[in-house]
N, C-alpha and C positions, 0 to 999 in steps of 0.2 A: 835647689830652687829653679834654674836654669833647668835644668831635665823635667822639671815638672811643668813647667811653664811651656816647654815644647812641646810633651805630652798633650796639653788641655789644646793648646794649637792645631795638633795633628787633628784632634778629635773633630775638633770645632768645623777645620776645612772640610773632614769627611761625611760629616752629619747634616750640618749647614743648608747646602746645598738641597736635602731632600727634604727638608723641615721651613722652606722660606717658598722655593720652585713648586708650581701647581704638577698633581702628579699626570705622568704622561702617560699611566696605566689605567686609568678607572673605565669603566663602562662608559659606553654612550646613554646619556639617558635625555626622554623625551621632553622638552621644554614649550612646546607649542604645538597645535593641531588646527586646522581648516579642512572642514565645521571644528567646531569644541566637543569632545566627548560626551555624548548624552543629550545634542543638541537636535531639537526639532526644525526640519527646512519646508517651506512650501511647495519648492522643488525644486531638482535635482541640482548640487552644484556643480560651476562650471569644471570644477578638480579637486583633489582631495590632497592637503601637503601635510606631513609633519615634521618638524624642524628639530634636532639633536641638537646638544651642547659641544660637539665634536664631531668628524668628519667618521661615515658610515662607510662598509658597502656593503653592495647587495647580493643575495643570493638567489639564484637561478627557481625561479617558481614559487617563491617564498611569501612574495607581497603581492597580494589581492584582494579587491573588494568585492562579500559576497553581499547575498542577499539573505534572507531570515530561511530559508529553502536552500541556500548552500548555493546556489548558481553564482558565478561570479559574472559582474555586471560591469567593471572598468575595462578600457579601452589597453591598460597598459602603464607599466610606470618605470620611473627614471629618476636619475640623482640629477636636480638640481648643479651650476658651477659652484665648489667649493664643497661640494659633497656631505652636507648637513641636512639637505635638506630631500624627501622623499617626495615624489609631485605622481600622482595616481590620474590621468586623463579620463573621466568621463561621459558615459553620452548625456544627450543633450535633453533627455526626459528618462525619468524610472516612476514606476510606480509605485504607490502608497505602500509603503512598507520600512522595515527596519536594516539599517545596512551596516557592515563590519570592516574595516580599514585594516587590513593585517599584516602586520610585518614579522619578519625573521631574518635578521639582519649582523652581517660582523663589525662589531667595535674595534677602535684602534688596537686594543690592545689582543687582539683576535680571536676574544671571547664572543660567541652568538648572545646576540638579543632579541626577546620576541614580546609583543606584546598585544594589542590593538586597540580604537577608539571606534566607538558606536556612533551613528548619528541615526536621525529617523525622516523619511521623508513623509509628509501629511500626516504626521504621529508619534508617539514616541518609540523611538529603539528599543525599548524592552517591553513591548506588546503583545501579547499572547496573540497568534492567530487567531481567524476568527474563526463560528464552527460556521460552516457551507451550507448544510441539508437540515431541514427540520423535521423533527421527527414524523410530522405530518402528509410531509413530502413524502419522505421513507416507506410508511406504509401504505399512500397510496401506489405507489412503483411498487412493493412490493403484491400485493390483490393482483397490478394490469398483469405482474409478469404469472401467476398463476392462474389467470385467466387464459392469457395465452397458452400456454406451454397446457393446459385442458380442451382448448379450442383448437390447436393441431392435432392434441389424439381424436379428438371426437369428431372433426371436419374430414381431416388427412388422413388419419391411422386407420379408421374403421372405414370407408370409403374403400383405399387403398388394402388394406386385406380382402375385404369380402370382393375386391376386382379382383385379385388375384387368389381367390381362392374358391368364394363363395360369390359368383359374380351375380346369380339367382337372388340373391340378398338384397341385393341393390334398390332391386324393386318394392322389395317391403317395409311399411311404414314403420316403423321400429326404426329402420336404416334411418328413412330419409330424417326422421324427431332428431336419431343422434347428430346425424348432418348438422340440422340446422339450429339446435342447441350449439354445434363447434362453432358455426359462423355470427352466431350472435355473440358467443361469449368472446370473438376475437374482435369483433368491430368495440364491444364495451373496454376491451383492454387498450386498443388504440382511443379510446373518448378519453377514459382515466387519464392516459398518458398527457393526453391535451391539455386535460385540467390541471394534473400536475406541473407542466412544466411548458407549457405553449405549444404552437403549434412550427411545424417545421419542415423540411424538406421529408425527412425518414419516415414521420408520422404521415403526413400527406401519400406518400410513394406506398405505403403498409397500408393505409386505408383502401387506396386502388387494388390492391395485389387481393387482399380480402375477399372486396367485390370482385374480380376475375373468378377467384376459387370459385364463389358461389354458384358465377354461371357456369365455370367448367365443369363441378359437382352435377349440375343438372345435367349437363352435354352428356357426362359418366353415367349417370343414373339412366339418361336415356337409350342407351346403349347404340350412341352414334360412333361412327368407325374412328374418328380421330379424338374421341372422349378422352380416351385414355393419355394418349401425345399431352394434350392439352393442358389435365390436371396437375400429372405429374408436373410439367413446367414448372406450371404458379404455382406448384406446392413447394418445389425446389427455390423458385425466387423469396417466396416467402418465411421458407425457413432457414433462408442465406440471411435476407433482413432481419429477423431476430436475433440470430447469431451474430451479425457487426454490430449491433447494437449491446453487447455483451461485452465479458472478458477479454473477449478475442479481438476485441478493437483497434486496427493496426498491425493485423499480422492475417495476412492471406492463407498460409499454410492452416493457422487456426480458425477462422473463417469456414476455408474448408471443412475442417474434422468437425468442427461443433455446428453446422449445418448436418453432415452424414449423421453427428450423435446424437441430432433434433428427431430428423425424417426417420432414423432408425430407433429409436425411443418413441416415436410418435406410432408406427409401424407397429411393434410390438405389442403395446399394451393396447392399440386402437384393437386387435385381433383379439387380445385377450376378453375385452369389453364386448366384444361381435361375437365371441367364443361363448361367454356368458350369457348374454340378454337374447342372441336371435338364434344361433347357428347352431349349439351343442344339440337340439332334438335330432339332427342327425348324425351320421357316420362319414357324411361325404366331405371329403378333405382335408380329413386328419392328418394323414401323411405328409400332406402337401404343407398342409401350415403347420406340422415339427417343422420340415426343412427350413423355410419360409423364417421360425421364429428363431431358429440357430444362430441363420446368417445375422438377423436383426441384433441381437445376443451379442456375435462375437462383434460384430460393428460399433454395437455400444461401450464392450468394454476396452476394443483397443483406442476407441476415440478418447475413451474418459482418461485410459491410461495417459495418452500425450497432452489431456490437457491437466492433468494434477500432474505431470512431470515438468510444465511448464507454470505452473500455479503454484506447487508446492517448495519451498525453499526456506531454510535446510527440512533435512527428514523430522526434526522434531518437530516441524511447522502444526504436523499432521494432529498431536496431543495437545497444544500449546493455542491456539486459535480455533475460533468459530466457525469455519473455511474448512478446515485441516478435520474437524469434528464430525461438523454435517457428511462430511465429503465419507469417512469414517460408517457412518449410520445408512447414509445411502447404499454403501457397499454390501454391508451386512445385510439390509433388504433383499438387495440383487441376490445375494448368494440363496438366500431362504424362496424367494422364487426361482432362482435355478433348481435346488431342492427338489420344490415340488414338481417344477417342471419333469424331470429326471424320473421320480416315483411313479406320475401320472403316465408316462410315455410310455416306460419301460416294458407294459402291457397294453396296449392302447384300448382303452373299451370306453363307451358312454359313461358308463357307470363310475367308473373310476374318474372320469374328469370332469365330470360331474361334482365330485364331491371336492378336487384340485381349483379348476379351474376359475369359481366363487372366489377362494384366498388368495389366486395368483392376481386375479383382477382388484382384491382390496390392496394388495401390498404394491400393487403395482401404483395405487392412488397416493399411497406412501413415499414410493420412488419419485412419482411428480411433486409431494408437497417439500420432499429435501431438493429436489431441484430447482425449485423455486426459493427455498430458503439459499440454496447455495449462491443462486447468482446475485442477489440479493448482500450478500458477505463480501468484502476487501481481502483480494487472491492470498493466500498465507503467506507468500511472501512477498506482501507488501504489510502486513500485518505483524508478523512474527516480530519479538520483541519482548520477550521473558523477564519480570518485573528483576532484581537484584539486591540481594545483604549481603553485604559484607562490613567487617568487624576490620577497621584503620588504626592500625598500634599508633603510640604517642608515645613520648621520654613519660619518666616519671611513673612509668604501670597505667600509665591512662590511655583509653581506648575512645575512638568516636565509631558509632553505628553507622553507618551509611545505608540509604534505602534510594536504588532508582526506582522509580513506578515502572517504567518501560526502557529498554535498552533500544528500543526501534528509534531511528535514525528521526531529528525533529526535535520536537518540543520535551523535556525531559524532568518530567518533576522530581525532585531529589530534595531528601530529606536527613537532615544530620540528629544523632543524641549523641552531647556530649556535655554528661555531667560538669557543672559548674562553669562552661565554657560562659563568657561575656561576648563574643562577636565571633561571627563565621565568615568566611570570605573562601569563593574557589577559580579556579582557571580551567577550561577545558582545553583540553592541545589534541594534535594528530597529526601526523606525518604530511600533512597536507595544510593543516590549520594551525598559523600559531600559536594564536592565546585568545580565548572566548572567554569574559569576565562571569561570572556566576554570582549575584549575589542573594543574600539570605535575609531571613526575615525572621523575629524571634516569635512565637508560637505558642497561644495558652498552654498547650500538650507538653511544655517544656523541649520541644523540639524544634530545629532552622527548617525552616523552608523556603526554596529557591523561589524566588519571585520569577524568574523566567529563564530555563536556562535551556541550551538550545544546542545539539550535534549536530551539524546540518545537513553531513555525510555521511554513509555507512564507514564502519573500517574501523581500528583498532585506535581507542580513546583511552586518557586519562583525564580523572578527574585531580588537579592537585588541590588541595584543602587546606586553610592556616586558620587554626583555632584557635582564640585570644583566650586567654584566662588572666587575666590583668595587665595591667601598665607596662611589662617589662616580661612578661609570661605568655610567649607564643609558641605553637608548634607545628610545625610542618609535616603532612603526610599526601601519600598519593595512592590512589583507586584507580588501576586497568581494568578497563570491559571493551568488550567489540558493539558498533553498533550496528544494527542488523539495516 
């Protein structure tokens, strides 16, 4: 009895101890937050804390608050004395939008923790952005930019060939119609532009550059000694203004090529059009405008190269978006008018280009209408973003579907099937992002759909997923994709 009595003693002081003492292992986990998760603010607060149940620390780039855009908008944070508490310094105004408190953090027991809390300033934290442009907007920008990019061939290109080739031309009314058909159709594209979207310094500066052309056209046509000096300028200033106004917005080097790829496109087909309507009844300076349409040619196409190698991102971009497609269609034109170019030269006769020249001029109207669709289009890669299925194993033989609509970095609709499931719930993480909450919504279709779920970064994500199927019946699975 004595030996057992010891025994039950020994046990008791061993066990005792871990069964009465709070443990000194557990996770930190979060107990309080300023704002409150999923709280609306009028604006911005003065800091952002959240409080553990146990002393944290921190990890080196881990805690930041972003914005619905992925920008991080805090000043910087720091542990609180006593090391419970996480304090995120703010500026002193944000704008209307949804914002994310994130942490990745080591608990005492020196397991990581991550998680984070939403708040929304003038709205709520899980707010779909809004759209921008209206459709209405959209197509009238789209008309002024085809108006234009018609009124440089017709103003610029024909002008500009028949000076340097057929300078004779200049003087005939034929010329001057298409002239002034180019300069009407470019004043209507700068009016459009007004209507769409107000008036402004660029629009103002383009309207001048216009009027300039007009009268330097005339100076050209009259065949004054410094016509030429003159034109070319404001044709250069004004097909630089169209070009900043483009893609190339913020990038000089681009600027430059998509100017050369205007004036040299503009160049081109202005000649083919002069080549068609006034100049083919004769023989005089065929030669001269092959060489002429070469340079123009290869001008076009090394320009275009460097801006789809600046546009395009990755190579799939190309099959995958509308950008990537047009850009696609427009080439295959080019090539079909190189084609004929090629066939018609190779023998140079009237006769012959005669029956060329008519198709190079319509395809050439081909080439401006996907040019104007192209600019028109969001650069591919800022677009690219390949919808995604994947098939998420679960215990038990059970599988959930997952469907991203778009992998592109942003707003990310995601949709789950997963038979018999009662409640969906996900986390987005990334090497950068600790825990983005995702939640779902059940769905006449029998399917979750994410009320708003959001990567804010490019770069390689998981979606992690826990799928309830009753009271005691969950399951955990996880979906890598990269977001573009």
């Amino acid at each position: 009895m004595k030996s057992l009595a010891a025994l039950c003693g020994l046990f008791l002081a061993l066990v005792l101890p871990f069964a009465t003492a709070p443990s000194a292992h557990a996770h930190a986990v979060l107990v309080a937050s300023d704002p409150v998760d999923g709280s609306i603010l009028s604006a911005a607060p003065p800091r952002v804390s959240l409080t553990f149940d146990e002393p944290v620390r921190m990890v080196s780039g881990a805690l930041q608050v972003i914005s619905s855009n992925g920008t991080r908008v805090d000043l910087g944070a720091q542990l609180a004395p006593g090391n419970t508490v996480v304090e995120f310094a703010m500026p002193a105004y944000l704008p209307h939008d949804g914002y994310t408190a994130m942490r990745r953090l080591m608990s005492a027991d020196g397991h990581e923790i991550s998680g984070s809390v939403s708040f929304g300033v003038g709205q709520s934290p899980t707010a779909p952005p809004p759209t921008t442009v209206e459709r209405s907007v959209t197509v009238g920008a789209d008309i002024a930019r085809g108006a234009r990019y018609a009124g440089l061939v017709l103003s610029v290109g024909v002008l500009t060939a028949c000076g340097l080739v057929w300078r004779w031309a200049l003087a005939l009314r034929r010329t001057k119609i298409l002239a002034v058909v180019g300069w009407l159709l470019l004043i209507a594209s700068t009016v459009l532009d007004y209507a769409c979207t107000g008036a402004d310094t660029v629009l103002r500066v383009q309207l001048g550059l216009v009027v300039l052309l007009a009268i330097a056209g005339v100076i050209l046509m009259r065949g004054k000694p410094f016509g030429t000096a003159v034109f070319a300028v404001t044709a250069v200033a004004l097909a630089a203004g169209v070009a900043a106004g483009g893609h190339a917005t913020g990038s000089v080097p681009a600027v430059v090529a998509t100017t050369a790829h205007l004036l040299a496109m503009a160049v081109w087909l202005g000649g083919l059009i002069a080549l068609a309507l006034i100049t083919l009844r004769t023989s005089e300076g065929l030669e001269r405008w092959s060489r002429i349409a070469f340079g123009c040619i290869t001008i076009v196409i090394l320009t275009g190269e460097y801006q789809a190698w600046r546009q395009i991102s990755p190579a799939e971009a190309l099959w995958h978006t509308s950008y990537g497609i047009t850009l696609c269609v427009k080439l295959f034109v080019v090539v079909l008018i190189l084609g004929l170019a090629y066939f018609g030269r190779r023998r140079l006769s009237q006769d012959r280009l005669r029956r060329t020249v008519p198709v190079e001029a319509a395809l050439g109207i081909v080439v401006l209408i996907a040019s104007t669709v192209l600019t028109g289009e969001p650069p591919a890669r800022t677009a690219f973003g390949p919808p995604l299925d994947v098939t998420a194993p679960l215990t038990a033989g059970r599988s959930a579907q997952v469907n991203l609509a778009t992998t592109r970095h942003g707003a990310i609709p995601i949709g789950v099937t997963a038979p018999g499931a009662t409640a969906v719930s996900g986390v987005l993480s990334s090497s950068e992002i600790a825990a983005l909450p995702v939640h779902f919504a059940a769905a006449a279709d029998g399917r979750w759909h994410s009320t708003y779920a959001t990567a804010p970064r490019p770069g390689l994500w998981t979606l992690q997923l826990t799928v309830q199927f009753g009271p005691r019946d969950a399951d955990v699975t996880a979906v890598p994709f990269r977001a573009w």
